[in-house]
C-alpha positions as CSV (number, residue, x, y, z in Angstrom):
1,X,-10.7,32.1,13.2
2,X,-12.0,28.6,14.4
3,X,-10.4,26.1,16.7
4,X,-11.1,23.3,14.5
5,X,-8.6,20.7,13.2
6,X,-8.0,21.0,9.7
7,X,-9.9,18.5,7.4
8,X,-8.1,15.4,7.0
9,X,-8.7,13.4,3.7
10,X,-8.9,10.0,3.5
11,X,-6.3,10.3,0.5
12,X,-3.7,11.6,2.3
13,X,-3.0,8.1,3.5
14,X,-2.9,6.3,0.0
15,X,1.0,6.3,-1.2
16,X,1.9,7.4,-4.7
17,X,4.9,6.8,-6.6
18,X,6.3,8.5,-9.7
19,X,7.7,5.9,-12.2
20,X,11.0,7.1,-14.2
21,X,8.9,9.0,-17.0
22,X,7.4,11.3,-13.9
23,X,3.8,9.5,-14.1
24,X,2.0,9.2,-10.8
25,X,0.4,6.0,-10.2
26,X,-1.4,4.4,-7.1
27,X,-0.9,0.7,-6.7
28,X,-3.4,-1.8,-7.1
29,X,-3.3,-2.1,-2.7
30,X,-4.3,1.8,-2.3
31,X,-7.3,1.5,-5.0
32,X,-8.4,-1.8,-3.2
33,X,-8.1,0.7,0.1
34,X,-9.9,3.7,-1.4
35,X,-13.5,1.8,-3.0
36,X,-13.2,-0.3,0.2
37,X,-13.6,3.0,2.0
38,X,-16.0,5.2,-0.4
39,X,-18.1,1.7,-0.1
40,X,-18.1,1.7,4.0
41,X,-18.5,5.6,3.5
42,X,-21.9,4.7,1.7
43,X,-22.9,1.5,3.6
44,X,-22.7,4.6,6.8
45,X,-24.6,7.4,5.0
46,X,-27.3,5.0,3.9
47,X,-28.0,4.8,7.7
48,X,-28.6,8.4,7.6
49,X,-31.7,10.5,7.0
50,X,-29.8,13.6,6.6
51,X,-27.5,12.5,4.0
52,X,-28.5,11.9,0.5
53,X,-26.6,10.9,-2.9
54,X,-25.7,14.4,-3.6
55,X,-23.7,14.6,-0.3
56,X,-21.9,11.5,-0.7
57,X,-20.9,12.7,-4.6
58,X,-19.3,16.2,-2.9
59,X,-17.2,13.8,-0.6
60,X,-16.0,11.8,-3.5
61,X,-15.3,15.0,-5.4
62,X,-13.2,16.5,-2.5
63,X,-11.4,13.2,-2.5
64,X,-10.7,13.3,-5.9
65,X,-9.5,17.3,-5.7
66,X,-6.8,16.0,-3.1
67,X,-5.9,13.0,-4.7
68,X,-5.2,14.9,-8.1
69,X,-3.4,18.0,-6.3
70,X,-1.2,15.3,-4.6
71,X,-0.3,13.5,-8.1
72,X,0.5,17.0,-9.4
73,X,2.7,17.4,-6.4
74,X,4.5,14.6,-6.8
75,X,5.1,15.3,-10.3
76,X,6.4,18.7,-10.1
């Protein structure tokens, strides 16, 4: 058992609706939001000897997991 905080994702923040035939959708704001921020996320691994293009891909992925478990959520 650790002490640490639970991950946070950065798509937890990004709202989704459901229209009336129980489709989730992100608006055209919260995809402006999220490339904004895979791009910074980039621009700051560049930086980075450590980090490489595989790393960054794993980060989208996880993303992407969360943002699709939340759309399944919400359609439910």
């Amino acid at each position: 058992m650790t002490d640490e905080p639970p991950l946070q994702h950065a798509t937890d923040r990004l709202p989704i609706v459901t229209d009336t035939h129980g489709h989730a959708y992100l608006g055209a704001d919260a995809v402006v939001e999220l490339l904004r921020a895979i791009a910074e996320s980039c621009r700051i691994l560049a930086e980075q000897p450590d980090y490489d293009l595989d790393a960054v891909a794993i980060a989208i992925d996880m993303e992407a997991d969360n943002l699709d478990c939340r759309a399944i959520m919400r359609t439910r």
